[in-house]
N, C-alpha and C positions, 0 to 999 in steps of 0.2 A: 472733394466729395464728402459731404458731412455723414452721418449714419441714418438720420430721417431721409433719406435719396435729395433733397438740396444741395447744388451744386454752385458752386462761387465759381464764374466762370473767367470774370476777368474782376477786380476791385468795384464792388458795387453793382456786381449784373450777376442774378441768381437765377437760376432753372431746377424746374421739377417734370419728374417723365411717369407719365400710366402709359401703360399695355391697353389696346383697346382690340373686341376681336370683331370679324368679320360680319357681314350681316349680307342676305341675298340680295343684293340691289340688281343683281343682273337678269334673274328670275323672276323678281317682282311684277304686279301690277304696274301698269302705265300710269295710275293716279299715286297707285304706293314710290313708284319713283319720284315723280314730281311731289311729293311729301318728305320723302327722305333729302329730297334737295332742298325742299325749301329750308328741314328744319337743320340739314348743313348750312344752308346760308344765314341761318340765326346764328348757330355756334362763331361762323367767323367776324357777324357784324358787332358780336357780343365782343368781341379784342380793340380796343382804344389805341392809341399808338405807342401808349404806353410798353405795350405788350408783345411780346413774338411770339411765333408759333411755327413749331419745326413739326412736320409730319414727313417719317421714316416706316418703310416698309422695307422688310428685309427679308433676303430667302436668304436664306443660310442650308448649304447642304450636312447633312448628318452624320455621323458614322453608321453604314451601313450594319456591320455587328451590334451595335448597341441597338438599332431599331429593330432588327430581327429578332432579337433576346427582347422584348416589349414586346411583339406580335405573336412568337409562337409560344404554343404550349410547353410548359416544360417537363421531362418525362419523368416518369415518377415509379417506373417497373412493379408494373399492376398490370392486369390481362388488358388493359383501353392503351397500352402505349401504341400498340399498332393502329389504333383510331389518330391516336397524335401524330405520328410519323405522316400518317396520311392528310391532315390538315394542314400539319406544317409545311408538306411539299406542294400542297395548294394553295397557301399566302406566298410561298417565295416565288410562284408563276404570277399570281395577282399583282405581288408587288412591280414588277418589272414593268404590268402594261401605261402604269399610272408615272408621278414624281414623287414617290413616295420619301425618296433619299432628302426631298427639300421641305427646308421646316419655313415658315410662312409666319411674320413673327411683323405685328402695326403698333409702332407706339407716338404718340403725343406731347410732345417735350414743350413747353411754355416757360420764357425768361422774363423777369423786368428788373425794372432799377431800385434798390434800395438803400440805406447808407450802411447798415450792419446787416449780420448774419441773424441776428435776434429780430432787426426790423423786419428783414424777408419773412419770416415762418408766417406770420397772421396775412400779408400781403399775399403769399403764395397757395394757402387753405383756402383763402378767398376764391383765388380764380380757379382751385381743385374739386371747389365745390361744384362752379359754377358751370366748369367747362365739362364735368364728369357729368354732370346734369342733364346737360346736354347731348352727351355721347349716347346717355342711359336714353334719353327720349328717342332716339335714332334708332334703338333695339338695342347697342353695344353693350356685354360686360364688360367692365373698366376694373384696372389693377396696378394701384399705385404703388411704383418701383421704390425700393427701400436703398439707400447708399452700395449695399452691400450687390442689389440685383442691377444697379447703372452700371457699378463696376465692371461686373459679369460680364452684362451687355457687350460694352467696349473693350473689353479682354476678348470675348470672342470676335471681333473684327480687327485688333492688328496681331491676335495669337490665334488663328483659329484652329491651331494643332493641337494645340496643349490645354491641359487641363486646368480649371481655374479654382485654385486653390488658398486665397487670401481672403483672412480675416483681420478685422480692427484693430485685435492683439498684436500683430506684425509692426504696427506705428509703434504702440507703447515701446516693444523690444528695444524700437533699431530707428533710426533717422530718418526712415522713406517716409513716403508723401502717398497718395494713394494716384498718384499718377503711374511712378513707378512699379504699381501693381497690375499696369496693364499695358506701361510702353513695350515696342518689341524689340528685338537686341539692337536692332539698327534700322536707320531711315536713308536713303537715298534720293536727292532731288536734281540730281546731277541734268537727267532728261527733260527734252521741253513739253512731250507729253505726256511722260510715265513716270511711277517713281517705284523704289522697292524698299520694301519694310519686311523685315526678315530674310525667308528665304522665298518670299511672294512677289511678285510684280503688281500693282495695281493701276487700272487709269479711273478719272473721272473724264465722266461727257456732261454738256448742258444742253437745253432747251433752246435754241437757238432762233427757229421759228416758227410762227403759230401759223394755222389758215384760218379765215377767217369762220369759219364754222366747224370748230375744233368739237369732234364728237366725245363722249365720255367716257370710251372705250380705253383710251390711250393706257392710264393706270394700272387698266384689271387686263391692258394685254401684254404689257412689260411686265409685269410681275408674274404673268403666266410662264415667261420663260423659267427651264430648268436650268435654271447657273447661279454662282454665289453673285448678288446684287446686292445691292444697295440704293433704292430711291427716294430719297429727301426734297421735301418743298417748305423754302424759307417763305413764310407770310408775316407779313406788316402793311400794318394799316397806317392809312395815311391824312393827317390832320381834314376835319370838310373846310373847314375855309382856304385850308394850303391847297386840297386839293382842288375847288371850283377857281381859285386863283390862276393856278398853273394850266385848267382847260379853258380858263377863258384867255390867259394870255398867248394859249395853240392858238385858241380859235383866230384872235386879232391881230396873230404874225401871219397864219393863210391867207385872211381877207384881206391883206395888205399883197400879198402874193397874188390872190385873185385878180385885184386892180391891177397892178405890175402888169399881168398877163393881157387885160380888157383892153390896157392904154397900146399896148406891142400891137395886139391885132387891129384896133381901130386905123394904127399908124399906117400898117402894112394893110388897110383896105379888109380884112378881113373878118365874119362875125363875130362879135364880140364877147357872145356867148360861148365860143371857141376855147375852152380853157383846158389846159391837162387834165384828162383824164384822173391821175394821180393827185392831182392835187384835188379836183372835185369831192375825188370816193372822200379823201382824209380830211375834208373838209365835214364831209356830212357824219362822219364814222364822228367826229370831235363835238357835232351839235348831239348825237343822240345821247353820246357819255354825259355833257351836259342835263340834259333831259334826265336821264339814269338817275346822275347825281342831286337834282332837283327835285323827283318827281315820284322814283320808284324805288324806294329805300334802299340805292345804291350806293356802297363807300369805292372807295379807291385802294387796292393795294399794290405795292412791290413783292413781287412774287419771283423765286430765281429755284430752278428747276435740277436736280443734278441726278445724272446718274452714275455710281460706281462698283463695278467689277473687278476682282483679280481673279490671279490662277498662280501657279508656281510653276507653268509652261507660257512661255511667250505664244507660243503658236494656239492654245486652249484660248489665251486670252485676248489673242484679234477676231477666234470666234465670237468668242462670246461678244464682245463689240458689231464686230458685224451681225450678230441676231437682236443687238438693241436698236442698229441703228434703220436697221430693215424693219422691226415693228411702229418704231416711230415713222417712214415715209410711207406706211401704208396706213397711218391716220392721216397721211398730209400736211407730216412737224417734221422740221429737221434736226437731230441732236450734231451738236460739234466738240470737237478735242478741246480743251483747256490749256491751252499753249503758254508755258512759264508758269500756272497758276496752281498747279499739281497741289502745291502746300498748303494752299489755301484752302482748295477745292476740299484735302482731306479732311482737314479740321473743319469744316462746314457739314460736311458730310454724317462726323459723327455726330450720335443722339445727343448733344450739352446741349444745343440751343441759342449757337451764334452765328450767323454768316458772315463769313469773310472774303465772297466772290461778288465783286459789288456789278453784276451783271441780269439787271432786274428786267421785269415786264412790269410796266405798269396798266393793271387787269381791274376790273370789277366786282362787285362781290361776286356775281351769276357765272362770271369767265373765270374766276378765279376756282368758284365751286364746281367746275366743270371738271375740275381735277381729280373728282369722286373718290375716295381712299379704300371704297368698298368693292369688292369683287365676287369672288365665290363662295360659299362657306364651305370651311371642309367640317369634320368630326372624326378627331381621331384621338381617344384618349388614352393614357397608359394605364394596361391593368382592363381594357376594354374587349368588348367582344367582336368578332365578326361577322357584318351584315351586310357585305358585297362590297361593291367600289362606286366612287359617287361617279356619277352619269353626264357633269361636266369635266369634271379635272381627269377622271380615271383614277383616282386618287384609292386608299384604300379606306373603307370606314368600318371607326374601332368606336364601341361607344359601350359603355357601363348603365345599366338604367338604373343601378339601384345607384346612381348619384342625383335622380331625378326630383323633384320635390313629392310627386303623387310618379312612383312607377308603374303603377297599373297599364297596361293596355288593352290593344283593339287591333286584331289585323282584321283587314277587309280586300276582299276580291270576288270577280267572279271565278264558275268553277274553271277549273285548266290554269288558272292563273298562278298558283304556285304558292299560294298560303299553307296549305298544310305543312308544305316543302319550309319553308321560311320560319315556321314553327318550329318544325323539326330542326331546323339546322339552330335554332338558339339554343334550343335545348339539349343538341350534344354540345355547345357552346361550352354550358353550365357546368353538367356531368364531366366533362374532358380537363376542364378547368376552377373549377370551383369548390373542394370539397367540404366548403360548409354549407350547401345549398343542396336541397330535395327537389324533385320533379314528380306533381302529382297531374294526372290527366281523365279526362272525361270524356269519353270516346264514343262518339255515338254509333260511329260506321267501321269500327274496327278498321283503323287505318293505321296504328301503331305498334302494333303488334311484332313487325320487325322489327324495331326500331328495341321497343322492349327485352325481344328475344338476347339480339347483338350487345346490347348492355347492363344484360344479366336482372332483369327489371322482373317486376312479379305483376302477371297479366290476372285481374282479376272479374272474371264473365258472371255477370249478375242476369238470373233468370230464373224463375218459377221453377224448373227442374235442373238447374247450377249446384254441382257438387263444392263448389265455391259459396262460403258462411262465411256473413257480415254479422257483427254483434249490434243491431241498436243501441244496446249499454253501454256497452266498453266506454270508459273513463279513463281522465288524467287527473291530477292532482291541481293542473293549470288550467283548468280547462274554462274557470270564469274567472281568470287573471288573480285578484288579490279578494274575489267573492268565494261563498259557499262551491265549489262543484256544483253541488247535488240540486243547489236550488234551479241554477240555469239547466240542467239535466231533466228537473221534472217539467221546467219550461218545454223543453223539445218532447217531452213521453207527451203532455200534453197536445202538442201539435199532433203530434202523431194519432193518438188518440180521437182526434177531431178528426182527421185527414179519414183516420177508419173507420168511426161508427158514429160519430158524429152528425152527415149528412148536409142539408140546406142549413138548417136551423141551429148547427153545431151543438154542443154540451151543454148540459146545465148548470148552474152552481152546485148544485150537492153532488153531480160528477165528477167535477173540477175537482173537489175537494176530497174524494174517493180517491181519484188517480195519483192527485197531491201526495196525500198520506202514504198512499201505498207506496209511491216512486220512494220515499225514502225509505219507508221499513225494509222497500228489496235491497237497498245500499247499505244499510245499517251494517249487518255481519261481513260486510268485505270492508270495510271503510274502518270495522272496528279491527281485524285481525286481515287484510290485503296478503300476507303469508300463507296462511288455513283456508281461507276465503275468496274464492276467483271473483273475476267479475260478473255480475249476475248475467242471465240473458232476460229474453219476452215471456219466455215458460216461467220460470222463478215470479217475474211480476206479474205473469197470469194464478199461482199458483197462490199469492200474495192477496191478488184480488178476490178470490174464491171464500179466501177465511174471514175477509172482513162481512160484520153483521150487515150492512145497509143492503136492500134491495136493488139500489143501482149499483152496488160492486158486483151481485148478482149477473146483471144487466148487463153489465161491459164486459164482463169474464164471456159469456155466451157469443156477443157481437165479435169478440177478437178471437173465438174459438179458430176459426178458418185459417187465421194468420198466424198461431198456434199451432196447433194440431192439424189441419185439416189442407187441402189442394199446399196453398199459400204460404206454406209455414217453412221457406228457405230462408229467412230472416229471425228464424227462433234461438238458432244455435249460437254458440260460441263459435269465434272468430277461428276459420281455421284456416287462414293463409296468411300470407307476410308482408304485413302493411307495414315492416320497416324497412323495406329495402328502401335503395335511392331513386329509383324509377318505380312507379306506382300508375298500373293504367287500370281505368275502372270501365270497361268494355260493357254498353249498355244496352248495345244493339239490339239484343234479343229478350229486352224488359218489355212486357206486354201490357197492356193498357191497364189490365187488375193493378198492377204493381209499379206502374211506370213514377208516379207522384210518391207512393212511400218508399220505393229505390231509391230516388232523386233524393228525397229528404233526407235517409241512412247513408248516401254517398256521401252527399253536402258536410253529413256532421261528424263522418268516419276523418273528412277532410278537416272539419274545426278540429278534430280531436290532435291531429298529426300536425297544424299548425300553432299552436299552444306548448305541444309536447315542443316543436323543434324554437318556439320564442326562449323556452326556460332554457336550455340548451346553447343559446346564440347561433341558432344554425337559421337560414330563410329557407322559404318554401316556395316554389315556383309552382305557379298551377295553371294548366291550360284548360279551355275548356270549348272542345270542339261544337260548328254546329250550334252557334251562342243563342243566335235567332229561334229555334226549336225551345231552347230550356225556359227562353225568356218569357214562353206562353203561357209556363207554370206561374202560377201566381205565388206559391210557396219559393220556388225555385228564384223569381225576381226579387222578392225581398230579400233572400238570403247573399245572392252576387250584390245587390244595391249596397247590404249593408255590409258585405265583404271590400266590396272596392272603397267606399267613405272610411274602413276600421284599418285597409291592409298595411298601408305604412307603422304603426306603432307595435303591429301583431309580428312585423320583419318577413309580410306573405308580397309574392308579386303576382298579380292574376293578371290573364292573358283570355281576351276574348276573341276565336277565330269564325266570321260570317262571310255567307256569298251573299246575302240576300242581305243588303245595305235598306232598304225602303222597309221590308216587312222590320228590321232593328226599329228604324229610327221611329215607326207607331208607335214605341211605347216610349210614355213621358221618363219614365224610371231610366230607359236606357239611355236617352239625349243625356240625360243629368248622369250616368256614370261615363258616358264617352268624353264630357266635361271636367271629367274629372280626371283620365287619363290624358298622362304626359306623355307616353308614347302609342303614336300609332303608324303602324306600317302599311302601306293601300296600293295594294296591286292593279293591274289592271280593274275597270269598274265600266258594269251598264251606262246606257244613255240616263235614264232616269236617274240613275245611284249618283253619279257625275255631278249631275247639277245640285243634285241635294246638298253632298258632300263641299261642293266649291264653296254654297254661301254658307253652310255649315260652321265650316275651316278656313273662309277667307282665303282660297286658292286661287293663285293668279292664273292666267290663261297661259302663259308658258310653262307654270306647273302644270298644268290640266294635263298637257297635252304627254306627260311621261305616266300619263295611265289611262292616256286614251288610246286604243288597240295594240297597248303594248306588247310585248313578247312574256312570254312564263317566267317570273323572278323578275320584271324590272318595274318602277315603281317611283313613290313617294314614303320616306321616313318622316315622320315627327316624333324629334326627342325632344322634348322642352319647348326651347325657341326657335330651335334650329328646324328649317326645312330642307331636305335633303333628296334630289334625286338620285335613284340609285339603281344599278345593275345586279345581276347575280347568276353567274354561269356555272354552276360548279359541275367537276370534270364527272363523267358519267364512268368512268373504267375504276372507279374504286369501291370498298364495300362500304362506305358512309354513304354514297350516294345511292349505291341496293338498297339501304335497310331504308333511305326517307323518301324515295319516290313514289308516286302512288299511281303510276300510271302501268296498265294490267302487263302489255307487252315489256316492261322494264322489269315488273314486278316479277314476272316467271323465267327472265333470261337467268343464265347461270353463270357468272359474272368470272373469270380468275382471278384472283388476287395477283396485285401486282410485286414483284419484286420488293421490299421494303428497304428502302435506302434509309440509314441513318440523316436528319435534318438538323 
């Protein structure tokens, strides 16, 4: 096994192995299957005979410890550990309903012949190009294994106790071979149909028989078992002249059969059309392979099917056989024992890229591709968060958005559906687990307010008579990346100024350049001495405007008296609450139509200012903003999210829009184009009308529809990326994470005990 992962398997016969992962074919569109088939059946027509092709799908069970230490939080003896105790004792329930224990692991091993190890490299780029090309058109990410990860690989199936520890340097040292870095102490082939390698037992089974309307289920339901497996399928394609030779010389040893049969009955007085049944079907079954092969860009291959399992208990591992060989007769296949062939079976088995159980099906490409490698997807990353369990496997799903290309998202539901609930719970996701990340919110119905409370958050209630002060000014030093501040600062005073006295007709130029001037003069003495010099507020730049000579500074000073001095003027002061904590809710509810649009604008930029401060810093900023459909009618407010979500990846912000009303969103052209541009969206149950929008929107197949059609509270559809994901989410109602994020009135007033705190 060289270092580049090319593998000299025997003198002149090389292989190379990628990782390929999963894609929904079982979820899919009825046209998107027949698409994913077809352009399967391109990748295998694209193999000449030159070439093999070993596809290995493997469950591999885990160390339960190590997976748990990856899924929970870990404590950190701060007042939130009793939060953690409590999630953590909620993943170790999750985990159990699922197979969370087995890791689920497809890779693609391709050998051919060449004379040196120098002539393979160009030879085997070639078809890594070609064949990853192909995987990538199917949806697959592809990851081509390096020496060092084949090694691994195959260390983990005849050690799969031990830990693998061999690097390159070991040859330099000492006289092994890098075979020796993954043989096990000992091999046993004493039995006719088992053999033991370590302190393991293992058997292989084959494919034995097919029906003749072999469905494409067989793959994604053998792999569904929870046991340590192993399924490999050897393909090779087979010359077309060798092959139309070898069906025409079937066809013309039958019709010599047929006659045989014609002349017996004519003899015996009997019709002469009278022939075997059997022989008839395999007569007709050999014209249409013909046909196949003439007609409908069909090759021929040998195809040899294996499946293997061990255990380190004989009695675990006749289970585990009898659940392989029960899911195989309920596709209508029989698998059988490998009698004497155990040694071969093994080494064919593993990922290199040779078969040596000469026990083939000669298949076509369509019979062949029926063997589909695709099944469920799961999403479980390490380092990831938790967003319930997917809704086919039961499995757990862990997933990181900030590895997304654009993490912005979209949850969408109707009311009851359980979006705020699904908000809230990423967001103590963040807070429990994350602490280089901020949580900023926008709250229009005072929904988080517990949530706030229990994790020490600073609730901030904006209204005309709110003893709670926003500074319009307040500044960073970051606040227009590597520009002036002040110049993008009198950008926004200006907005502002238009928003207030402005009216239809907006500003004029010699207002413009009033407000200009002054915005800086009011920064000047903080900017020059920030020690002596607080940040200004609206009174300072009204007081600003008052001195200068021109008649329209006049003019503005009087129009902005009100919002000054007068009813309006809670937006004058200096900032006096704690926009640094880590949980930041901007409680909006009770902004009144005077102030609804300059709140919104003072929120929005209170929000730039905290995401600028937390980029210099290397901290993100998570921000949610409830009620997205309501803000989006602001027209100030929509460019500001439009051009939040197109800037948020370089700024290290993740915004988060939560709607019930999918149709009133998608009227606005602004919003299609930033739901486009979120990679994650989460969609809870949805209206009839939302439904349909949403399908041709997102290309949702009719078996996904149907996990958000009258669904229950928390179950759903994920989109992270590529991946689409059904998903469930029951979280247990007896603890205080689920008091502080429900929002249903009778949960909301019960009085909940705290349960016992078990260390996890």
């Amino acid at each position: 096994m060289f270092e580049d992962g090319i593998c000299e398997i025997i003198e002149g016969f090389y292989s190379k192995t990628f990782k390929f992962s999963d894609i929904n074919y079982q979820t899919a569109k009825r046209e998107e299957q027949v698409d994913i088939f077809s352009r399967y059946c391109e990748a295998l027509n694209y193999c000449d005979p030159s070439v093999m092709l070993q596809i290995t799908i493997l469950n591999r069970r885990i160390d339960r410890e190590s997976f748990q230490q990856n899924m929970f939080s870990p404590l950190v003896h701060d007042a939130l550990d009793p939060y953690r105790r409590e999630m953590n004792g909620m993943l170790a329930e999750k985990a159990l309903e699922g197979q969370n224990s087995i890791l689920r692991e497809k890779y693609l091993t391709f050998s051919t012949y060449a004379t040196t190890y120098h002539a393979a490299i160009p030879i085997l780029a070639r078809l890594e190009t070609d064949l990853v090309g192909h995987f990538k058109a199917l949806g697959c990410d592809t990851h081509t294994l390096s020496g060092l990860e084949r090694l691994e690989l195959l260390h983990n199936q005849f050690r799969p106790d031990e830990r693998f520890s061999f690097t390159y340097d070991h040859l330099v040292e000492s006289s092994l071979t890098t075979k020796d870095a993954i043989a096990p102490d000992s091999f046993n082939f004493s039995e006719k149909d088992t053999f033991e390698f370590g302190h393991h037992t293992g058997q292989v089974l084959y494919l034995k028989d097919l029906p003749p309307d072999l469905s494409d289920k067989l793959i994604s339901e053998l792999s569904d078992l929870p046991i340590d497996m192993t399924i490999t399928l050897h393909i090779k394609s087979v010359e077309q002249d060798k092959a139309f030779a070898l069906v025409k010389q079937k066809i013309s040893f039958m019709e010599q059969q047929k006659i045989d049969e014609q002349k017996k009955a004519l003899k015996a007085g009997y019709d002469v059309d009278m022939i075997p049944y059997e022989l008839r079907y395999s007569l007709n079954e050999a014209e249409e392979l013909l046909d196949d092969l003439q007609n409908k860009n069909q090759r021929m291959f040998k195809v040899t099917l294996t499946v293997y399992t061990f255990s380190d208990d004989i009695e675990a591992l006749n289970d585990n056989i009898y659940q392989i060989m029960a899911t195989a007769r309920k596709n209508n296949c029989k698998m059988a024992r490998l009698e004497y062939l155990q040694r071969e079976a093994m080494n064919s088995v593993m990922p290199v890229g040779r078969n040596h159980v000469e026990i083939e099906r000669t298949l076509t490409t369509a019979s062949t591709a029926i063997f589909v490698p695709f099944t469920t997807q799961e999403l479980f990353q390490n380092g990831g968060m938790y967003y319930g369990l997917n809704a086919m496997s039961r499995n757990l799903i862990f997933f990181d958005r900030k590895t997304l290309k654009a993490p912005n998202g979209v949850i969408l539901g109707t009311p009851g559906s359980g979006k705020s609930f699904a908000a809230k719970r990423e967001m103590v996701n963040v807070l429990l687990n994350d602490p280089n990340s901020e949580v900023l919110i926008i709250d229009p119905e005072r929904e988080y307010t517990s949530l706030a409370q229990g994790f020490d958050g600073e609730i901030i209630h904006i209204s005309a008579g709110s003893k709670a002060h926003i500074n319009p000014l307040d500044i960073t030093m970051d606040y227009a990346d590597e520009d002036d501040p002040i110049l993008l600062k009198a950008e926004f005073v200006l907005s502002l100024c238009e928003l207030l006295v402005g009216g239809k007709q907006g500003l004029s130029a010699a207002q413009k350049t009033v407000i200009d001037r002054a915005c800086k003069l009011t920064y000047q003495p903080h900017f020059l001495n920030p020690a002596k010099n607080p940040v200004p507020t609206l009174k300072d730049f009204y007081h600003v405007l008052l001195m200068q000579p021109e008649q329209e500074a006049q003019s503005l000073a009087l129009s902005l008296e009100l919002y000054i001095n007068g009813t309006l003027s809670v937006f004058s002061h200096p900032t006096n609450v704690d926009t640094q904590k880590r949980l930041v809710v901007y409680d909006i509810r009770d902004l009144g139509k005077q102030l609804r649009t300059m709140g919104m604008l003072i929120v929005l930029d209170q929000i730039w200012n905290r995401i600028t401060q937390n980029r210099a810093i290397g901290k993100r900023t998570w921000i949610y903003i409830d009620e997205f459909q309501l803000l989006l009618v602001n027209e100030y407010c929509a460019n500001y999210f439009f051009e939040l979500w197109s800037r948020a990846r370089k700024w290290g912000a993740i915004p988060t829009g939560i709607t019930q009303n999918v149709e009133t969103l998608l009227l606005s052209d602004l919003a299609r184009r930033m739901l486009s541009n979120s990679d994650f969206i989460m969609m809870l149950n949805q209206a009839t009308s939302d439904r349909m929008e949403l399908a041709g929107l997102l290309n949702i197949s009719n078996k996904q529809l149907s996990y958000v059609t009258n669904s229950e509270a928390g179950h759903g559809l994920l989109f992270a990326g590529k991946s689409i994901i059904p998903f469930i989410d029951k979280f247990p109602r007896d603890t205080q994470l689920y008091r502080m994020m429900t929002t249903k009135i009778e949960e909301v007033t019960e009085v909940i005990e705290p349960k016992e705190q078990v260390e996890v």
